[in-house]
VMD Tcl script that draws the C-alpha trace (Angstrom):
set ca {
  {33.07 -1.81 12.31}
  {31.89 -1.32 8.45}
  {31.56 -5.14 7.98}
  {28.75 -4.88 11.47}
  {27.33 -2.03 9.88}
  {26.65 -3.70 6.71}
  {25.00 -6.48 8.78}
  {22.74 -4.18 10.54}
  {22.32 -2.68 7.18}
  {20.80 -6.23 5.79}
  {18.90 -6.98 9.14}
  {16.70 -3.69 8.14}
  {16.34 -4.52 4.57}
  {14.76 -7.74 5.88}
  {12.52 -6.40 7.83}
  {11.66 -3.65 5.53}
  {11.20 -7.20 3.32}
  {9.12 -9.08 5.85}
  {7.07 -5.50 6.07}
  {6.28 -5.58 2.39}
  {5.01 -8.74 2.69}
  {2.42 -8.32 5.45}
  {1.07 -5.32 3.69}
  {0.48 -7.47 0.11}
  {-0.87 -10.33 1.91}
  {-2.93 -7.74 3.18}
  {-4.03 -5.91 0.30}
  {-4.69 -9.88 -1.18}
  {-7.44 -10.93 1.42}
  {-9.05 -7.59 1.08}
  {-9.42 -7.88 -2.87}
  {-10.59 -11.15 -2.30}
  {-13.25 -10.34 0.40}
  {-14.72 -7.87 -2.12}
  {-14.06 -10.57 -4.96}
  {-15.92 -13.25 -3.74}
  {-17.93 -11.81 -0.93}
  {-16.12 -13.91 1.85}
  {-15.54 -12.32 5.66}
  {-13.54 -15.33 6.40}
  {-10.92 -13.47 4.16}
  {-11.94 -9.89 5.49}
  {-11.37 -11.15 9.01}
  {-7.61 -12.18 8.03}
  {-6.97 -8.48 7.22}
  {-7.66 -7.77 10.41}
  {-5.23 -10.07 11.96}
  {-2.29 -8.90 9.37}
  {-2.65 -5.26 10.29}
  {-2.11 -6.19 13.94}
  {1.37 -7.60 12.82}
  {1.77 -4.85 10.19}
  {1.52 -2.33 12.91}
  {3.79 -3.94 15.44}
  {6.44 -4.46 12.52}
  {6.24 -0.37 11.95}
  {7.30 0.23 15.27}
  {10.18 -2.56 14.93}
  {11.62 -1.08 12.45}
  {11.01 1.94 14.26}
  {13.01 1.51 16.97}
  {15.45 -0.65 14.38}
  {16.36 2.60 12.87}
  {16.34 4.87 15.34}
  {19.55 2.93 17.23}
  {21.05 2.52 13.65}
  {21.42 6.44 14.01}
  {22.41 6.76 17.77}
  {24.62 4.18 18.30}
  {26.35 3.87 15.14}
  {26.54 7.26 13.53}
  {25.74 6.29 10.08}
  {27.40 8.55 6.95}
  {25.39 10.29 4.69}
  {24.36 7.76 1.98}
  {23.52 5.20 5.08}
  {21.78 7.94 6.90}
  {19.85 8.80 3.90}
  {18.93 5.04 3.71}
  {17.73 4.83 7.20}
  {15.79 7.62 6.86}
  {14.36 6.93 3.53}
  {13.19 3.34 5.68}
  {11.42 5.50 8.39}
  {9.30 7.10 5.50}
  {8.41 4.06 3.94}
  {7.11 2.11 6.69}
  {4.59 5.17 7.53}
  {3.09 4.33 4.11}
  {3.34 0.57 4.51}
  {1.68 1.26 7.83}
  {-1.15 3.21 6.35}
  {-1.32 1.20 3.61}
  {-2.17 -1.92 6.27}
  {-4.99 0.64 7.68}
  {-6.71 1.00 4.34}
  {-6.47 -2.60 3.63}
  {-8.25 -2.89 6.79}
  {-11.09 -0.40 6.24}
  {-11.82 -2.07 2.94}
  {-12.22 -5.76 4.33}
  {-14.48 -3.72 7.09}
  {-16.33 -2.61 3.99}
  {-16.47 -6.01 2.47}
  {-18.09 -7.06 5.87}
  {-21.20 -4.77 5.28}
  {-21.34 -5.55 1.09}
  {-21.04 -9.62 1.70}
  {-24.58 -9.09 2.79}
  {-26.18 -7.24 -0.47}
  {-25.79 -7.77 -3.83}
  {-23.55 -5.71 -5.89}
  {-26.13 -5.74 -8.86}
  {-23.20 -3.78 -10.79}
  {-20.53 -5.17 -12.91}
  {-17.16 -4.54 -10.92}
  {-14.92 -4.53 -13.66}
  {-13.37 -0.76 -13.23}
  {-13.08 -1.57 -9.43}
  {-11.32 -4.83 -10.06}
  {-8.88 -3.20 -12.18}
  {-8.12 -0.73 -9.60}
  {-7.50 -3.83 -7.68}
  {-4.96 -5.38 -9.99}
  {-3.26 -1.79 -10.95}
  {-2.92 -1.36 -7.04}
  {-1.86 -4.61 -6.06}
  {0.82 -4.35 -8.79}
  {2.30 -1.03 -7.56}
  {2.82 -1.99 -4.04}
  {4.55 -5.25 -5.09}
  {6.79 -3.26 -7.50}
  {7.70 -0.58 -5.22}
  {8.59 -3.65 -2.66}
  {10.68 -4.93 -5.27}
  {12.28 -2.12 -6.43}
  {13.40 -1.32 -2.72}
  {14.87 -4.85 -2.07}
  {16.68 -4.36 -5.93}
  {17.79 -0.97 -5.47}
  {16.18 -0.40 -9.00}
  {15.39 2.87 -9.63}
  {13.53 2.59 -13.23}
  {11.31 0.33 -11.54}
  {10.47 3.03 -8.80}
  {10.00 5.00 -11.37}
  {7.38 3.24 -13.34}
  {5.24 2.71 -9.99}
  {5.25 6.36 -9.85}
  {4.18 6.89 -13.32}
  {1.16 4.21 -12.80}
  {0.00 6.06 -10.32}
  {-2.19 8.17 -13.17}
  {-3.69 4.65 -14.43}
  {-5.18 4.37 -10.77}
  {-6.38 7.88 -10.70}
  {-8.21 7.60 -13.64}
  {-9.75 4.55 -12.67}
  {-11.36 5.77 -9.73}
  {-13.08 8.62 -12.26}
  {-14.55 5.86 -13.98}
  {-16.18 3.71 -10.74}
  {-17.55 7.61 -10.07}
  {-19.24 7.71 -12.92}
  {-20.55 3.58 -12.83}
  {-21.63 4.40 -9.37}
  {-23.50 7.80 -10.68}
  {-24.73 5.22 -13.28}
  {-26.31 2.46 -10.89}
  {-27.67 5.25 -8.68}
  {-29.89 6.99 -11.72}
  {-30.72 3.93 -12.95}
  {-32.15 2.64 -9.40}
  {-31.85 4.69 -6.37}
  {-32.04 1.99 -3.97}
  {-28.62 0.67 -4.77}
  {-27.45 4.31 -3.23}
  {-25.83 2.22 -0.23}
  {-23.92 -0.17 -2.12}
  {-22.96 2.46 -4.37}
  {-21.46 4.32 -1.77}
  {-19.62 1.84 -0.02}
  {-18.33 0.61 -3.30}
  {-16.58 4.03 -4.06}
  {-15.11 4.25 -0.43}
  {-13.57 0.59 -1.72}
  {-12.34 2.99 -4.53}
  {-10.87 5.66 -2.65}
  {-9.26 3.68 -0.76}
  {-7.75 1.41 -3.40}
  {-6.85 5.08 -4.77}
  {-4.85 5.80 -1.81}
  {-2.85 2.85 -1.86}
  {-1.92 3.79 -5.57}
  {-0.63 6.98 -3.44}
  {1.27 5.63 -0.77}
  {2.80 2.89 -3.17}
  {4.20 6.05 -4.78}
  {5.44 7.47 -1.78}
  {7.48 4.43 -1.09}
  {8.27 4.48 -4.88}
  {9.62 8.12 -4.57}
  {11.51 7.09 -1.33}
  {13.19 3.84 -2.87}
  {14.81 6.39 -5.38}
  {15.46 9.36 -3.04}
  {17.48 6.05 -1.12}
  {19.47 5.48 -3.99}
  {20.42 8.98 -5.85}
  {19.37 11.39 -3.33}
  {16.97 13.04 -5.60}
  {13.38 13.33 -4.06}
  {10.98 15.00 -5.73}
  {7.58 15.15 -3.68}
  {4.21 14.21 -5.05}
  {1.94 15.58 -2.99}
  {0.25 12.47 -2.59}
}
mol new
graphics top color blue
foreach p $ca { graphics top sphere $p radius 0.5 }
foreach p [lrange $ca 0 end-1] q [lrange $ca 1 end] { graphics top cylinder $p $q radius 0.2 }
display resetview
């Protein structure tokens, strides 16, 4: 019975796997959209949060007969669980990947007329997080988890400082007010990715020790 249970064990790590990359294929065509202005790769996002969301609910219902049928003890229960968290955030994190290629859509028409360089980090910084807290999931690596969480403040302050360019292009011509705008919803909702890549960070090590100590985010 243990050795099945393992198995089923694996099968969700998998698909927790398989999951985690959807989302960063996801979060790839969106930076890229913005990158190079292309809707070919905005429209991809689209298609990947279709499969993103019908993953979630595979896992779903994955987990859920983990728990009825088999009973799991507590350090498999608390892995199960910790796997119904996670894919909330990988789901959301598919939606926000989505609403920035929609974004993208509107911007490939206008010129950015503003160096992106704060926004591209936020890109990178993101992008990095979500892959590590992936990784550190299928590794059962804790310090890893830990160091997405601690990045999290590098993306936070990031997002002050494409504020303050947008404030910038905006006083020095108003016209850009638009594209301004839209470029700090790409912000905020690169910023929120840096927040659910925590969450699945924080969930990866409440997985493994038991400890979870809630961000807030």
């Amino acid at each position: 019975m243990r050795k099945y249970y393992d198995t089923e064990l694996q099968e969700l790590n998998n698909q927790l796997v398989e999951m985690g990359a959807l989302i960063e294929n996801a979060i790839n065509h969106s930076v890229n959209a913005l990158k190079d202005k292309d809707v070919a790769e905005a429209e991809m996002v689209n298609e990947l949060e279709a499969k993103i969301n019908h993953k979630e609910k595979d896992i779903e219902t994955f987990c859920l007969k983990l728990i009825l049928h088999q009973q799991p003890v507590a350090k498999d229960l608390r892995l199960i669980s910790s796997a119904l968290k996670m894919i909330t955030d990988m789901e959301r994190i598919g939606d926000q990947a989505a609403d920035v290629a929609e974004i993208c859509k509107i911007l490939s028409k206008s010129s950015y007329v503003h160096n992106l360089e704060h926004i591209n980090e936020m890109a990178e910084q993101m992008k990095k997080m979500v892959t590590q807290a992936v990784n550190a999931f299928v590794t059962k690596d804790v310090v890893l988890a830990m160091s997405v969480c601690k990045d999290d403040d590098i993306v936070d302050n990031l997002f002050v400082q494409v504020q303050k360019d947008m404030i910038n292009l905006i006083t020095q011509d108003s016209s850009k007010g638009e594209v301004a705008f839209d470029l700090l919803m790409v912000a905020k909702y690169f910023e929120r990715i840096g927040d659910h890549a925590t969450n699945i960070a924080e969930w990866v090590i409440f997985s493994i020790t038991g400890d979870h100590k809630l961000s807030g985010k």
